[in-house]
C-alpha positions as CSV (number, residue, x, y, z in Angstrom):
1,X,0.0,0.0,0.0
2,X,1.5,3.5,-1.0
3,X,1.4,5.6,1.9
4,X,2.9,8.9,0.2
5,X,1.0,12.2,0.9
6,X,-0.3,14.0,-2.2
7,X,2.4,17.0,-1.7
8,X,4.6,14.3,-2.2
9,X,3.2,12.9,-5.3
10,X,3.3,16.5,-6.5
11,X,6.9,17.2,-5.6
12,X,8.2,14.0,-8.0
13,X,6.2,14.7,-10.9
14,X,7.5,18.3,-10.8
15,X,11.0,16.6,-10.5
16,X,10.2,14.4,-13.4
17,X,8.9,17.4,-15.8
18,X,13.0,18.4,-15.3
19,X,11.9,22.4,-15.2
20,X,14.3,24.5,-13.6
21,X,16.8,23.5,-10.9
22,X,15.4,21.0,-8.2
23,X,15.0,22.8,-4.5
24,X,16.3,21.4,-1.5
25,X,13.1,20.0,0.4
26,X,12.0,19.6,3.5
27,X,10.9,15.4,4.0
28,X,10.3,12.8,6.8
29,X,11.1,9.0,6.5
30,X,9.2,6.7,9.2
31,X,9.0,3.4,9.9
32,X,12.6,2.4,8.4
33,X,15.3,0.2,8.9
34,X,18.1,3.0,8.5
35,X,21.6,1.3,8.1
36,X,23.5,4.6,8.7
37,X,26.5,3.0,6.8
38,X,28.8,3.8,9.9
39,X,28.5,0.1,11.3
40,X,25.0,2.0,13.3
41,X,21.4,0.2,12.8
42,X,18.3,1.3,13.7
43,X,15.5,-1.2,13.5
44,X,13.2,0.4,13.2
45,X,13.3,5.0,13.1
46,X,12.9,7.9,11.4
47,X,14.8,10.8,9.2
48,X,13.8,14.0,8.9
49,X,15.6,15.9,6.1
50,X,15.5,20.0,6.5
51,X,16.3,22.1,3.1
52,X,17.8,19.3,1.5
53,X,20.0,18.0,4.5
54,X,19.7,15.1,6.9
55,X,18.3,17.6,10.0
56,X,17.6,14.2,12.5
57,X,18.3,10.1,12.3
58,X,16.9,8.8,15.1
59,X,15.1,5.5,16.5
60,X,11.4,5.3,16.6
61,X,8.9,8.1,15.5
62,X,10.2,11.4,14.3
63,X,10.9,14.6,16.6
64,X,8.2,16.8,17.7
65,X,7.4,19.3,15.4
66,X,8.7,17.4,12.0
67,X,7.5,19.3,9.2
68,X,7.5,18.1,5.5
69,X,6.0,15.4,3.0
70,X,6.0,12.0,4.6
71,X,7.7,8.5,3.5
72,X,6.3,5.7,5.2
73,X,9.1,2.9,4.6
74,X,7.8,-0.3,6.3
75,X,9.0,-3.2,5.3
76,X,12.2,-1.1,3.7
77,X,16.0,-0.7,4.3
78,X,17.1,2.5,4.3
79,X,21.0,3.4,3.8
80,X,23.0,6.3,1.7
81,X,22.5,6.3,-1.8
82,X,24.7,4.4,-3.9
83,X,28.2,6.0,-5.6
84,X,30.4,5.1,-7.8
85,X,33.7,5.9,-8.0
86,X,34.7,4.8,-11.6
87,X,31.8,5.1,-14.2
88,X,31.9,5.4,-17.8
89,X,29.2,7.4,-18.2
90,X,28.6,9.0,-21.8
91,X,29.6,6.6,-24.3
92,X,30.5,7.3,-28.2
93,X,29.9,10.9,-29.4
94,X,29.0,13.8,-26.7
95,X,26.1,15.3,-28.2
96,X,24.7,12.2,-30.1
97,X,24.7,10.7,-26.6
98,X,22.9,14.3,-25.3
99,X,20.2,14.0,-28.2
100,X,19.4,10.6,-28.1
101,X,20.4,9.0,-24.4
102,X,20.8,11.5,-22.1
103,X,17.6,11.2,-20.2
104,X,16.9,7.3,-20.3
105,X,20.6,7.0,-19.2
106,X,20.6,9.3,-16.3
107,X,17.2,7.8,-15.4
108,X,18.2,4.2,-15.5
109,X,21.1,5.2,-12.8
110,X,18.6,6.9,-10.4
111,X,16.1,4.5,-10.7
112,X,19.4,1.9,-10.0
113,X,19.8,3.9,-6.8
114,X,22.8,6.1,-7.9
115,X,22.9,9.4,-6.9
116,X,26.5,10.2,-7.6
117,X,28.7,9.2,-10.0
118,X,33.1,10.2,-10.9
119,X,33.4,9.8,-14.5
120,X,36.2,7.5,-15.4
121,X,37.6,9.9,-17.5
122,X,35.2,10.6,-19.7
123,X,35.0,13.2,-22.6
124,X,36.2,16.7,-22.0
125,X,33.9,19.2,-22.1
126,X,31.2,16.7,-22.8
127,X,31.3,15.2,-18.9
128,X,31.0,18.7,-17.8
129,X,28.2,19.8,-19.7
130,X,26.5,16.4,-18.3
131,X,27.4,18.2,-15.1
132,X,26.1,21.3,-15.9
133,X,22.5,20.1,-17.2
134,X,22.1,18.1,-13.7
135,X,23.2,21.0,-11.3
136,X,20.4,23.5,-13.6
137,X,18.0,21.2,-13.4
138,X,17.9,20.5,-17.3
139,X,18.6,17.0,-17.2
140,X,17.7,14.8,-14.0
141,X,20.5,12.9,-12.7
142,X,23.0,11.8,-10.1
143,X,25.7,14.1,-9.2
144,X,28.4,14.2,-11.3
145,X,32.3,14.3,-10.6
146,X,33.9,15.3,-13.7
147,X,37.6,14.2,-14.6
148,X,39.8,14.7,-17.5
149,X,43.2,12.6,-18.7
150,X,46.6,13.1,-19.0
151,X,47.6,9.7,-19.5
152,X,51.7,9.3,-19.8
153,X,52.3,6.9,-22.5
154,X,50.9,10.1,-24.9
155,X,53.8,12.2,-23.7
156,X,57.1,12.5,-25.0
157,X,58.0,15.6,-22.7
158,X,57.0,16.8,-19.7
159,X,55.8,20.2,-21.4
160,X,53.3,17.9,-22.8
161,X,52.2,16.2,-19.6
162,X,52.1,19.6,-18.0
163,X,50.3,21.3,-20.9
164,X,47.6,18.3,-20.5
165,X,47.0,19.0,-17.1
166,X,46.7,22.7,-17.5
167,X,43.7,21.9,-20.5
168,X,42.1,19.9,-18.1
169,X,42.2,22.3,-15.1
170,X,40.9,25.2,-17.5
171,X,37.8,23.0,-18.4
172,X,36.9,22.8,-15.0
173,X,37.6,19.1,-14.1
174,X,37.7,18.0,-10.4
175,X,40.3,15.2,-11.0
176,X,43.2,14.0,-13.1
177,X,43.2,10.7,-14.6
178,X,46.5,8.7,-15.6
179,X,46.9,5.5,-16.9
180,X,50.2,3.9,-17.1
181,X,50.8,0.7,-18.2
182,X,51.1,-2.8,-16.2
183,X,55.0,-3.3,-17.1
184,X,56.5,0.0,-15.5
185,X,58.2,2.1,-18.4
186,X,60.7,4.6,-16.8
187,X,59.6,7.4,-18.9
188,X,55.8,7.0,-18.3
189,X,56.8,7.3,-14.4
190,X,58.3,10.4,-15.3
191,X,56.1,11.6,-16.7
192,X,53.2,11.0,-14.4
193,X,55.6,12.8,-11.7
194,X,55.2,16.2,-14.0
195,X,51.2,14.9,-14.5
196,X,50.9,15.1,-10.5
197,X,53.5,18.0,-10.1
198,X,51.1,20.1,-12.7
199,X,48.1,19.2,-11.2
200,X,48.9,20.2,-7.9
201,X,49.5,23.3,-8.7
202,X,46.0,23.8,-9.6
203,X,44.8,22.2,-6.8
204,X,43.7,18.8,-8.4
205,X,44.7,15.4,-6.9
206,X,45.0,12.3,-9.3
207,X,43.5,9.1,-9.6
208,X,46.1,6.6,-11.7
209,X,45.0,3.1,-13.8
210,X,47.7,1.2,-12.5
211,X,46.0,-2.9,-12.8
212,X,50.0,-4.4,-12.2
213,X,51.5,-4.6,-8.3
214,X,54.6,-3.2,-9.6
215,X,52.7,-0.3,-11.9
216,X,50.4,0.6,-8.1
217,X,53.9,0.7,-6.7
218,X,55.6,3.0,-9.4
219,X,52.5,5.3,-8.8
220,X,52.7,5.7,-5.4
221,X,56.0,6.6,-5.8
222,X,55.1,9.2,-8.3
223,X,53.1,10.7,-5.7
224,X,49.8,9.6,-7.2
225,X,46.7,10.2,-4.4
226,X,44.5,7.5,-5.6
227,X,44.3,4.6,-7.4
228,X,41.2,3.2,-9.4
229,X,41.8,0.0,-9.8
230,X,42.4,-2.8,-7.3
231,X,45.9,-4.7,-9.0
232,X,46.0,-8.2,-10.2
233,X,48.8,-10.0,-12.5
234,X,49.8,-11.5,-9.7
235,X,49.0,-12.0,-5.9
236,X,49.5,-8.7,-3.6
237,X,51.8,-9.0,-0.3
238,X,50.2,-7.4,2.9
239,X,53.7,-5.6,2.9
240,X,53.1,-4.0,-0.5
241,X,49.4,-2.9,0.4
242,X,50.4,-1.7,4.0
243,X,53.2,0.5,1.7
244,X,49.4,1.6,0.0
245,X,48.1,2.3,3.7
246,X,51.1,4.0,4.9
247,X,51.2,6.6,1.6
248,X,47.6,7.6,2.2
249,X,46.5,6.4,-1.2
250,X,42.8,5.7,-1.4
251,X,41.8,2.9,-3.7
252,X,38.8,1.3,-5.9
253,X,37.3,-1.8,-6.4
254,X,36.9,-2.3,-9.8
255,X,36.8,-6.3,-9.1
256,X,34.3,-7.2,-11.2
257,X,36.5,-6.5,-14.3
258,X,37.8,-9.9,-15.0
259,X,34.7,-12.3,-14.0
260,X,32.5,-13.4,-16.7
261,X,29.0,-10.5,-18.0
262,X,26.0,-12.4,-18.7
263,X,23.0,-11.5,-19.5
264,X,24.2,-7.9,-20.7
265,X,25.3,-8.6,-24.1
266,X,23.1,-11.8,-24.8
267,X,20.4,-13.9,-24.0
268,X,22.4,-17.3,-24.4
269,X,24.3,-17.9,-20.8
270,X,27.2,-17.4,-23.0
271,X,29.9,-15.3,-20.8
272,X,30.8,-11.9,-22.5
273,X,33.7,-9.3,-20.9
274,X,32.4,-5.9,-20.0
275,X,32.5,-4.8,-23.4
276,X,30.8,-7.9,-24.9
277,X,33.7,-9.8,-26.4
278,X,34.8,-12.8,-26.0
279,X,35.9,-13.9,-22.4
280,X,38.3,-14.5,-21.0
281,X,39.7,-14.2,-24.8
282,X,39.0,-10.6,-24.7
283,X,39.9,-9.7,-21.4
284,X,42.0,-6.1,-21.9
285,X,45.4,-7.2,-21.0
286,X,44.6,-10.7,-20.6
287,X,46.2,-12.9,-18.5
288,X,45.0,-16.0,-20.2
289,X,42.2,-18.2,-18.7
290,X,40.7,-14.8,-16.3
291,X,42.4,-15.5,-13.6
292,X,42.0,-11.8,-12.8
293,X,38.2,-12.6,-11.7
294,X,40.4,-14.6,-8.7
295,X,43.3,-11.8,-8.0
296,X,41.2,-8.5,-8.0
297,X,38.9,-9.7,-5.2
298,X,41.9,-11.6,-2.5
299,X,43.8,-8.8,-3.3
300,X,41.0,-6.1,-2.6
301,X,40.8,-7.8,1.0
302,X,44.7,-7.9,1.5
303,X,44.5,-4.1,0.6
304,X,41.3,-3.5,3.0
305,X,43.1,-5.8,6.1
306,X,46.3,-3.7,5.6
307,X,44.0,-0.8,6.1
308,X,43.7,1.0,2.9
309,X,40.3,3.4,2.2
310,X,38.9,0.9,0.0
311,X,35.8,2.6,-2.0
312,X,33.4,1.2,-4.4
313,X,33.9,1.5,-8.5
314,X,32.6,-0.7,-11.3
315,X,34.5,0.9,-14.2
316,X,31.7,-0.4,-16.6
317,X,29.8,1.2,-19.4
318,X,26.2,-1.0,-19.2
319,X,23.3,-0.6,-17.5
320,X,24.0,0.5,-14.0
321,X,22.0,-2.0,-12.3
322,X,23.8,-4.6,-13.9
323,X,27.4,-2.6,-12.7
324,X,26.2,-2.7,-9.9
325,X,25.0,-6.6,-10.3
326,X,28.9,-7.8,-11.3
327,X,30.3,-5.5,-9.0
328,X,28.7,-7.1,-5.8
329,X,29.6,-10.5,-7.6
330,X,33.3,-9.8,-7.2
331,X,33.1,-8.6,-3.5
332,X,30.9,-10.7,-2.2
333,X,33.9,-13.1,-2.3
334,X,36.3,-11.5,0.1
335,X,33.6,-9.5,2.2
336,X,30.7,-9.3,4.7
337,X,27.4,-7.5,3.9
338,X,28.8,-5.2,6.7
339,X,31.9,-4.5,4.7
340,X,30.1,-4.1,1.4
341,X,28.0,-1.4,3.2
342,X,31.2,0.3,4.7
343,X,32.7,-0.3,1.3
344,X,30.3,1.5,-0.5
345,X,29.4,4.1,2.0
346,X,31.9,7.0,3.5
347,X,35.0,4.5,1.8
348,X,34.2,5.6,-1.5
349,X,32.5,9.2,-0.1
350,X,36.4,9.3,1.1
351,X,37.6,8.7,-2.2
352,X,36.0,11.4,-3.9
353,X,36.9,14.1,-1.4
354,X,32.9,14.5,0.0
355,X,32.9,13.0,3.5
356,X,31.6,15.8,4.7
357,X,28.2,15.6,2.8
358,X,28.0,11.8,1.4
359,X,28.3,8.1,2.6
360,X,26.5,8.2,5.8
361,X,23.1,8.5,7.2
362,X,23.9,11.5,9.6
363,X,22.9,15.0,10.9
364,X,24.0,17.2,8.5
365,X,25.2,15.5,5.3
366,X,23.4,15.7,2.2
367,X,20.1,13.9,2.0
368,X,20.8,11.2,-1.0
369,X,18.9,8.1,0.3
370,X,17.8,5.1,-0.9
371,X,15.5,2.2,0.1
372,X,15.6,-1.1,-0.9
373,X,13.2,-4.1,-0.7
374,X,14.8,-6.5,1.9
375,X,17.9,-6.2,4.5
376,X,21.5,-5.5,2.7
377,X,22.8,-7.1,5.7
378,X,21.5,-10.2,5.2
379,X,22.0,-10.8,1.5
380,X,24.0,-8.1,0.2
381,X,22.0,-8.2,-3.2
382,X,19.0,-6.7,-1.9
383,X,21.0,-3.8,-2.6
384,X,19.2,-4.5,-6.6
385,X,16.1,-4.3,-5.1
386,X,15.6,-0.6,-5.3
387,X,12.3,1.1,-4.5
388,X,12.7,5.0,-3.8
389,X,15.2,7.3,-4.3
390,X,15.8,10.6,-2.7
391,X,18.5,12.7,-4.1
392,X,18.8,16.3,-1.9
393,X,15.6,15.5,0.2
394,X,13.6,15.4,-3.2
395,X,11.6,12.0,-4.1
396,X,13.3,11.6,-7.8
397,X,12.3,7.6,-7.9
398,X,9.4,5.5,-6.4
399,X,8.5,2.4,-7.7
400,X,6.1,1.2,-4.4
């Protein structure tokens, strides 16, 4: 039974019509299990969200005097909406994409329960007109996190690297992206020192493809401040990923990449990689048989047990849900529901620099909320089961 007030009702519709920039709104959640995503559970309580913001999380019925359109979520989890930290997002031409899959694409990744996304380095400006049509209201979407690349292998000089970065930084991206490659060349190390030397000086940090233990090494070295891919080749040491810890270098997931897609790219069982080749044939720097799909997940734990901020990316280009499908796949391995959540939550709101607002359930941080059919903490995949969405204290997805 919907139990959704007619304000309510009226607010997503207006949402949905995409006029004009969404206002912060006042809302009250009741009757939920709220995971707060800092290891906190409330069985059963209420959030009240003031001008956009999470005013109150608290067990049982809502404070006295709790004004605002009201969510009854019995029978629903509650936790902080979803981010990723590694998304392709606009794939092929920029303003084909605009014209023809702009709004179905952005809508499958709210109704997914995204509500923020970094782009993997995506096109440049495209990513930040994306950017620009959510924050204006235009287009209806997560938040975006724009980045641009200055990948080393293109380089011969470090005028080049640094003339890179400087593009990048006057097209407004919030992050550098760098990829080197798995076998460390010399010359691409120096050259990602001038990429991260460059990019400080405009106050960006940079996020490095580094998939080889000796490449993550090269790039810490470099002075690289994340990394967006969890390393496989080979099996990582605790005393390589406590040298990860000890730098301060956040990491991603990304540890779906090597196991099998199915049911993206056909109908037929028949396993695809993430771009629908052949696997594990066509597996990007293949190993051989996929045994990737074993290394990215043991050595995402070694990373998390030497105490590295390990947050959540899929690095995929499909349909969201099924991202976000593969991704849980690949963890589900090597962690507990409890870690997933963790994971997920203020680990990857860490990564991309919004602690302060994202991640958690708590006083003060942006309301981005999502409910889901089922408890997370039992079977982590309830996470698919997605049935409202509140991005900024606004309703943007209901599906009750």
């Amino acid at each position: 039974m919907r139990a959704v007030t007619v304000t309510l009702c009226t607010l997503l519709l207006s949402a949905l019509a995409g006029a004009g920039p969404a206002a912060a709104q006042n809302l009250v959640i009741t009757n939920a299990h709220i995971i707060v995503g800092n290891g906190t559970v409330i069985e059963r309580g209420s959030i009240v969200v003031r001008d956009g913001r999470i005013a109150s999380v608290t067990a049982g019925a809502p404070p006295a005097g709790a004004a605002g359109p009201t969510v009854d979520a019995a029978g629903l989890s509650v936790l902080p909406g979803f981010i990723d930290g590694h998304r392709h997002v606009i794939n092929g031409n920029p303003q084909r994409w605009f014209a023809e899959q702009a709004t179905d694409r952005m809508r499958e990744f709210l109704e997914s329960g995204y509500t923020t996304l970094m782009s993997g380095g995506g096109p440049v400006p495209g990513i930040g007109e994306l950017k620009s049509r959510v924050e204006s209201g235009q287009l209806q979407g997560p938040r975006i996190i724009t980045s641009g690349r200055a990948d080393p292998p293109n380089f011969t000089t470090e005028a080049e690297a640094r003339a890179q970065v400087q593009r990048m930084a006057e097209a407004g991206v919030e992050i550098i992206k760098a990829r080197i490659d798995p076998v460390v060349v010399p010359a691409q190390i120096q050259m990602l020192r001038a990429v991260v030397d460059e990019a400080k000086k405009h106050d960006l940090d940079v996020m490095v493809h580094a998939v080889s233990v000796p490449s993550m090494l090269a790039a810490i070295d470099a002075g690289a401040q994340k990394l967006v891919h969890t390393p496989h080749f080979s099996w990582l040491s605790l005393e390589d990923a406590k040298k990860v810890a000890d730098a301060g270098v956040e990491m991603l997931s990304t540890s779906g990449f090597g196991l099998p897609v199915f049911g993206v790219f056909n109908k037929d069982n028949v396993p695809t990689f993430r771009d629908g080749g052949k696997w594990p044939e066509e597996i990007i720097e293949s190993q051989g048989r996929g045994e990737e799909a074993g290394q990215k997940p043991v050595n995402g734990r070694t990373l998390w047990d030497a105490g590295v901020i390990y947050g959540f990316g899929t690095d995929t280009g499909y349909h969201p849900r099924a991202g976000l499908k593969q991704e849980l796949r690949a963890l589900s391995l090597m962690f507990s529901e409890q870690d997933i959540i963790k994971l997920m939550g203020p680990n990857t709101a860490a990564f991309i620099e919004k602690t302060a607002d994202l991640g958690t359930l708590e006083a003060g941080k942006l309301a981005d909320i999502v409910m889901v059919q089922g408890d997370p903490l039992d079977l982590i995949y309830n996470l698919l089961n997605v049935q409202v969405v509140v991005k900024g204290g606004q309703v943007v997805v209901d599906k009750r």
